[in-house]
N, C-alpha and C positions, 0 to 999 in steps of 0.2 A: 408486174412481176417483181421488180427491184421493189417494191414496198412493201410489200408480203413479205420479204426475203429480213429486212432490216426491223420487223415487226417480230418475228422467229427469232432473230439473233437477242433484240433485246429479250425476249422471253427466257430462250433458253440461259441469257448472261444474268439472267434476275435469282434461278435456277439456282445457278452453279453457286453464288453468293450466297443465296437463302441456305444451301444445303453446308456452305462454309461454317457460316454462323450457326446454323443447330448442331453442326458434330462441338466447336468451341462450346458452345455453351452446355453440350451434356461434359466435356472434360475439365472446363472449368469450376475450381469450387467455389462453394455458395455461403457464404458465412456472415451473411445478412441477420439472421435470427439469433444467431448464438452470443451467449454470454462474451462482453469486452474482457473481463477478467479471465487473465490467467493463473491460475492458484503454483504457489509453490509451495516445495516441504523445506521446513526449518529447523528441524529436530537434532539436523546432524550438524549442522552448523552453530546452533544453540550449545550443543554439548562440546564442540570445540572450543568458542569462545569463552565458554564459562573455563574452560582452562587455561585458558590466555589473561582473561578480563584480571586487572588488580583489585575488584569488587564483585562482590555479588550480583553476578549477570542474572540479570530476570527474564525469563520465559512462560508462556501462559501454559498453562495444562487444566484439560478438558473442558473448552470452548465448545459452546457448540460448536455444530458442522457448517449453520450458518454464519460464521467466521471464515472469510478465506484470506491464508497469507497473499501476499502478492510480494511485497519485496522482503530481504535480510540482509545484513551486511552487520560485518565486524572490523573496524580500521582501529590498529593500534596507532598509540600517540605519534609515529616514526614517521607514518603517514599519512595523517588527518587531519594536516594543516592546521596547528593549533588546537582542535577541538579533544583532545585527550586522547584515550582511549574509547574510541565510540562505539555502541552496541546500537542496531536500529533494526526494527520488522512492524513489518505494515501491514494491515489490515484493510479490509474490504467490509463491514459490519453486516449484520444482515438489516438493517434500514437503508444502505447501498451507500453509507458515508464512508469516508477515511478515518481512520484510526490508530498509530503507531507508538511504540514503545521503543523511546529513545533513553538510553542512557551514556556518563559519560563519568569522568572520572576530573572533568573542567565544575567549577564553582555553579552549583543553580541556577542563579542568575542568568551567567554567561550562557547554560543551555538553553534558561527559557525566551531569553533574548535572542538564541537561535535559532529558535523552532517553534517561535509564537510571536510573530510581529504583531508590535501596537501592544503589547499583552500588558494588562492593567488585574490587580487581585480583583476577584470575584469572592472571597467566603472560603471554606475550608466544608470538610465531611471528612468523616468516620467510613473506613471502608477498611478489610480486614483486618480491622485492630490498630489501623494508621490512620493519622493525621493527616490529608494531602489536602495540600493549598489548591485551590481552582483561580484559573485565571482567564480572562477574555482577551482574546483576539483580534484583530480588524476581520480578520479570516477564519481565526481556527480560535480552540478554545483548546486549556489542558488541568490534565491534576497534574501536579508537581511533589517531590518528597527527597528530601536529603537522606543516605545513606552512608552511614561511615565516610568511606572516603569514596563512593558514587552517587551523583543523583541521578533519579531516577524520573521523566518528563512522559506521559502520556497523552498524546497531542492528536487534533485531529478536527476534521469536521463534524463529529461525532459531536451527539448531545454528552452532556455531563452522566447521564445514566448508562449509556454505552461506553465512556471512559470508565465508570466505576465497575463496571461488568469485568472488563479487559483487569482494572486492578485487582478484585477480586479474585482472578486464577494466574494470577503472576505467581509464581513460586523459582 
């Protein structure tokens, strides 16, 4: 009788646990399938800095959809540790690379030395009517372009045809 008795208890104690774990796991969510990327809006924050920026802050306009922001950021020179006046937004491409538009109001160089280690010139291209140097990376590769008094660095794991896309709707 005492083994019957201890054969029921573990039963029903498998029970109570079995039934633990399926109510958890219907309330817990599931986000196995979905996309890592979290898309942000940069629109309002573009047109704020463009009134801060001492340059011509650039912003893409009409990207496709398969563009997704992911980060933005505006650090004026007071607190950006040296690096000027900094304008940055990041992309997600739709070849699923990195891609961002960084600019700054510090010497070229200085930025591409920032924001492209190892970076060695690559050649130059024509893309809206501008000159932008291409340059290689141990990592990342960029088009580069001086502005008055900002330059302007497009960086990224992006191929050179997806940086030109991004330069293309900078306005």
């Amino acid at each position: 009788m005492r083994g019957r008795q201890s054969v029921r208890d573990m039963v029903l104690s498998m029970l109570a646990v079995g039934f633990v774990v399926g109510v958890g796991y219907l309330f817990l969510p599931h986000d196995a399938g979905k996309d890592p990327v979290h898309p942000v809006q940069y629109r309002v924050e573009a047109a704020s800095a463009k009134r801060a920026a001492p340059y011509q802050l650039l912003s893409p306009e009409g990207l496709p959809d398969q563009w997704r922001a992911t980060s933005v950021s505006y650090q004026p020179a007071a607190i950006s540790n040296g690096k000027g006046n900094a304008w940055h937004l990041g992309f997600v491409t739709p070849s699923g690379q990195y891609a961002a538009v960084e600019q700054s109001d510090v010497p070229r160089d200085a930025l591409l030395a920032d924001k492209v280690a190892g970076g060695t010139p690559d050649g130059s291209e024509q893309v809206a009517g501008r000159t932008w140097d291409r340059v290689q990376g141990e990592k990342a590769r960029a088009l580069a372009v001086h502005d008055g008094t900002g330059a302007t660095v497009l960086t990224g794991t992006a191929s050179y045809e997806e940086l030109a896309v991004l330069a293309q709707a900078l306005k």
